[in-house]
C-alpha positions in Angstrom: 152.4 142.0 104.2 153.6 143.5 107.4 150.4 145.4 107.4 148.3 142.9 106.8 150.2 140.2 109.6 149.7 143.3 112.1 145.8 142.9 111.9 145.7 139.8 112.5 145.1 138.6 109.0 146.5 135.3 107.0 148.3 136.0 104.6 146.8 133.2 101.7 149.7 133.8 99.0 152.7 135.8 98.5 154.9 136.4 94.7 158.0 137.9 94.3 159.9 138.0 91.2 163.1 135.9 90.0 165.9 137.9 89.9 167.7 137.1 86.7 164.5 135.8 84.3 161.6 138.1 86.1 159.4 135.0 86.1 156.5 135.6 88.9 157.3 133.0 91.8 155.3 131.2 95.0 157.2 133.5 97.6 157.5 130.5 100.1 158.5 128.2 96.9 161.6 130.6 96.1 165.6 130.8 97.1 166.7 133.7 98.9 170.3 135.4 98.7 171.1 137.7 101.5 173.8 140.4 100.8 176.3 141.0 104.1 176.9 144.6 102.8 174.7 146.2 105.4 173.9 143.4 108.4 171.4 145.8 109.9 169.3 146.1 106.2 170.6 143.0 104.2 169.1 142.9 100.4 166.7 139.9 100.2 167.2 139.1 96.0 164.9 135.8 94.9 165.6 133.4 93.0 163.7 130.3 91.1 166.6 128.2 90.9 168.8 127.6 94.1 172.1 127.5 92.1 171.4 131.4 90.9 171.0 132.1 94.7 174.0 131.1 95.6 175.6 132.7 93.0 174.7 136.1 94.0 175.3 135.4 97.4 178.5 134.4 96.8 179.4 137.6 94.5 177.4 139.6 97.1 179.6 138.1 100.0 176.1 137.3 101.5 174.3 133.4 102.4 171.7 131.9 101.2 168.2 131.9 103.3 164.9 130.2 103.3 161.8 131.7 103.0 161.0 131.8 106.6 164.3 133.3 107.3 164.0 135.9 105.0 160.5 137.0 107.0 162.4 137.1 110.0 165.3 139.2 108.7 162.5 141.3 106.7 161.0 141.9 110.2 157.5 140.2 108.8 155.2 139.5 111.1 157.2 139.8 114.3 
């Protein structure tokens, strides 16, 4: 994506994959946990349901984040 973004290009649609079914997800339509482990390089895990996010944030010690957060933190498009 970062590519992409860099030459000026849309980006039209985005996937990522649930975390505990697998299930192929709208990127911007998913929840995001962000682990604290490593502030400089958190893990971004999605999630289709927003109570499994904050589960594995929570046993991660991370947050939860929004699609547009987890760009930012991923460095996408910036």
């Amino acid at each position: 994506m970062k590519k992409v973004l860099s030459e000026g290009k849309k980006v039209g649609v985005a996937f990522v994959f649930d975390k505990t079914t697998g299930i192929k997800l709208f990127a911007d339509k998913a929840f995001y946990a962000l682990s604290a482990k490593n502030p400089k390089q958190p893990e971004i895990v999605p999630f289709l349901l927003k109570k499994d996010a904050e589960a594995w944030a929570a046993k991660l010690g991370g947050r939860l984040a929004s699609y547009t957060e987890v760009l930012a933190v991923a460095k996408v498009g910036g």
